[in-house]
Backbone as CSV, one residue per row, in Angstrom:
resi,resn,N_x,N_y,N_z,CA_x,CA_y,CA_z,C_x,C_y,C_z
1,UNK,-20.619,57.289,-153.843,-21.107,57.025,-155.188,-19.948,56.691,-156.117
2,UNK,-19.139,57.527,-155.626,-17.474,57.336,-157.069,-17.239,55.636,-156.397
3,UNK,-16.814,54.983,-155.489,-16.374,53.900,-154.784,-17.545,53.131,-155.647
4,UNK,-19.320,52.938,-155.743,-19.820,52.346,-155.902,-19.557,52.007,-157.584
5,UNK,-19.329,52.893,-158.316,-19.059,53.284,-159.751,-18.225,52.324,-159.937
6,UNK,-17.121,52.844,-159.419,-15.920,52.337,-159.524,-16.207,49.901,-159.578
7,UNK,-16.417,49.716,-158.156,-16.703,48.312,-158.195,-17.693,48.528,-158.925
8,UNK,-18.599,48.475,-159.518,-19.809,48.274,-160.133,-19.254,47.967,-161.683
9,UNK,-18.672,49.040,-162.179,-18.256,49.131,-163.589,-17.023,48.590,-163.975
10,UNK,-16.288,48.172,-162.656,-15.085,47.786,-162.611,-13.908,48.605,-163.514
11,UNK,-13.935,50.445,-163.224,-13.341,51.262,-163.560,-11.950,50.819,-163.267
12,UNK,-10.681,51.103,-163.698,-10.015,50.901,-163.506,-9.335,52.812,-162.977
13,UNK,-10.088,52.952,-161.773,-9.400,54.505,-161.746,-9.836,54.453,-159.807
14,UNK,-9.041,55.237,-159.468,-9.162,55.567,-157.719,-10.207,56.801,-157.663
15,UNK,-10.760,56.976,-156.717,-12.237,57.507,-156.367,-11.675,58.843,-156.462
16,UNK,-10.285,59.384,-156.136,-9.825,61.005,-156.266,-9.788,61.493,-157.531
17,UNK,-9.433,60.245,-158.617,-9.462,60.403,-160.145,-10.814,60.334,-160.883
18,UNK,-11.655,61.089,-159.945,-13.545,60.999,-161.036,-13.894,62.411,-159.929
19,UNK,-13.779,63.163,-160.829,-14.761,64.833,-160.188,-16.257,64.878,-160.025
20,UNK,-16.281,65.293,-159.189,-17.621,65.881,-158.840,-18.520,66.038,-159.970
21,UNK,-18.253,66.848,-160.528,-18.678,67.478,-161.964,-18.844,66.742,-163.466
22,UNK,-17.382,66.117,-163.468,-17.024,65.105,-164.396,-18.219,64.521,-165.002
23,UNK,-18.393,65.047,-166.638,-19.690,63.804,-167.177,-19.371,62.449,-167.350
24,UNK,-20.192,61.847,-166.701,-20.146,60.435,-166.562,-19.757,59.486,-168.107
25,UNK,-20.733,60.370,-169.365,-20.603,60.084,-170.378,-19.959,60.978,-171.312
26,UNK,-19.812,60.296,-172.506,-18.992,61.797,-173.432,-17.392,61.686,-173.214
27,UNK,-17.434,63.282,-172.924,-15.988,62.993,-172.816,-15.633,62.925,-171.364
28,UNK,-16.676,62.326,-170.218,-15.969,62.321,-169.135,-15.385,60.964,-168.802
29,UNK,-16.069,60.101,-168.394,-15.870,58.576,-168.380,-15.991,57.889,-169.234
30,UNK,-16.486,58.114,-169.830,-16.879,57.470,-171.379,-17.865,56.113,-170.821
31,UNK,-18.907,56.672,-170.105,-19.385,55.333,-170.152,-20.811,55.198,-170.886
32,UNK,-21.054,54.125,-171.257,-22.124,53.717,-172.542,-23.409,53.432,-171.889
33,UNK,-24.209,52.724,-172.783,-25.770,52.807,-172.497,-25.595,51.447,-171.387
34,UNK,-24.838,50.984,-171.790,-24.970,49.716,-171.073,-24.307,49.785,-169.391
35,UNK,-23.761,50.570,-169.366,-23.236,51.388,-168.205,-23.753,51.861,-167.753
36,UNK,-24.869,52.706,-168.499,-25.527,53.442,-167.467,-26.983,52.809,-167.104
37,UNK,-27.262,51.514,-167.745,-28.044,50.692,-166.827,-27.707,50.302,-165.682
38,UNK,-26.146,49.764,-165.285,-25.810,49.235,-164.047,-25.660,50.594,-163.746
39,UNK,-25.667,51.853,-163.701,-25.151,52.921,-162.899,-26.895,53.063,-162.082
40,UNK,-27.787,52.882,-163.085,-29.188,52.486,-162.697,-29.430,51.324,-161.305
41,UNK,-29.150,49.805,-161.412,-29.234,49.591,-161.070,-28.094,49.846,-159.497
42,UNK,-26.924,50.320,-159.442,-26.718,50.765,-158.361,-27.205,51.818,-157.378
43,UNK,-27.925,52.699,-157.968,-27.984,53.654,-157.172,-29.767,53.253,-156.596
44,UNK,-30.619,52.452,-157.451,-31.333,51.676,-156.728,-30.742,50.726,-155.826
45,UNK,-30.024,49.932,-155.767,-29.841,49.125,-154.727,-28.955,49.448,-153.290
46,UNK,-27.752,50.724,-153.676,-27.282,51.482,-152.467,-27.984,52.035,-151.606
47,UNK,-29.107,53.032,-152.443,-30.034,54.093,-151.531,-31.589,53.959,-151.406
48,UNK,-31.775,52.929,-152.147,-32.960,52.791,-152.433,-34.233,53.436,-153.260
49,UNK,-33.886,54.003,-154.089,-34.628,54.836,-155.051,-34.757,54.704,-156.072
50,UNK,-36.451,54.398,-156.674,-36.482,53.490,-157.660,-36.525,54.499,-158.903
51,UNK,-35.466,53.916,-159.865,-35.391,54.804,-161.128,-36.410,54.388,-162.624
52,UNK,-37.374,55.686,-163.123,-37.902,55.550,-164.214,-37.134,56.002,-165.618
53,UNK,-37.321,55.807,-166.472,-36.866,56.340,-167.760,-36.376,57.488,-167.694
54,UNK,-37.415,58.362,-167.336,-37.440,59.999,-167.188,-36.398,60.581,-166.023
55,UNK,-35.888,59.600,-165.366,-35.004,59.779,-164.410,-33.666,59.957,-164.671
56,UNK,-32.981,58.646,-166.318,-32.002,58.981,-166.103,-31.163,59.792,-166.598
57,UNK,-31.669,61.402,-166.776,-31.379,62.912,-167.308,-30.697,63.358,-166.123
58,UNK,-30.860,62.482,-164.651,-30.516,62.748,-163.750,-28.852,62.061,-163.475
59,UNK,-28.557,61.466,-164.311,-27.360,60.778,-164.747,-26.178,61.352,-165.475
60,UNK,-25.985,62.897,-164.892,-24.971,63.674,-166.313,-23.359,63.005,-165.044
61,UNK,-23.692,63.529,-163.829,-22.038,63.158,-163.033,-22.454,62.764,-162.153
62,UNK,-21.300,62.677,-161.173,-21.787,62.212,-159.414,-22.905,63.227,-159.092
63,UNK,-22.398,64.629,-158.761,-23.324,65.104,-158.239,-24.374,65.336,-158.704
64,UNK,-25.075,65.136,-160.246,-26.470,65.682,-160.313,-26.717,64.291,-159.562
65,UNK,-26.154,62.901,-159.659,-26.627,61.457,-159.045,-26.652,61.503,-157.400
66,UNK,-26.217,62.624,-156.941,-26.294,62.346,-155.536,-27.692,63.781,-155.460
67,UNK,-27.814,64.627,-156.347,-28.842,65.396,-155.912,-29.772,64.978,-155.936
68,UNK,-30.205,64.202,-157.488,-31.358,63.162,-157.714,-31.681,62.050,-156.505
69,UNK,-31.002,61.896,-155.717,-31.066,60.579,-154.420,-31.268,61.277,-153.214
70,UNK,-30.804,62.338,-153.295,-31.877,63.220,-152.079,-32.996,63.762,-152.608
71,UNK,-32.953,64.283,-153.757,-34.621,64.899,-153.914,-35.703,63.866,-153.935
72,UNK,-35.451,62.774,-154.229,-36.327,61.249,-153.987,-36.471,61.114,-152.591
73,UNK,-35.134,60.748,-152.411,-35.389,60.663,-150.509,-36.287,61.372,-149.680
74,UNK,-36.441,62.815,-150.038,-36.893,64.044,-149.446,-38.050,63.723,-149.536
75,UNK,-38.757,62.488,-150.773,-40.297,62.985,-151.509,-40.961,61.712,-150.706
């Protein structure tokens, strides 16, 4: 997911430099609304899981984004 971020948003940072935890927005990455549409459209097109509105609360760091992509998967 950090690797997909990374090309997607064209971060200028290596995949060891973005934590687990790290908020994506705020004061973690600082990334914007418009960011977190393509963070939308990646994680639909990597894993296949289609995202609603109400979904993207599921968007705070990597890992709530990798929990949200198994609890879909699972369903």
């Amino acid at each position: 997911m950090k690797a997909v971020l990374i090309e997607r948003l064209s971060l200028e940072l290596e995949v060891n430099e973005i934590s687990d935890d790290s908020p994506l927005f705020g004061t973690g990455l600082r990334l914007d609304s418009v960011d977190s549409l393509e963070v939308a459209i990646a994680v639909e097109s990597e894993f296949g899981v289609a995202i609603t509105d109400e979904d993207m609360q599921a968007f705070r760091s990597i890992n709530t984004i990798l929990d949200f992509v198994q609890e879909k998967g699972d369903a």
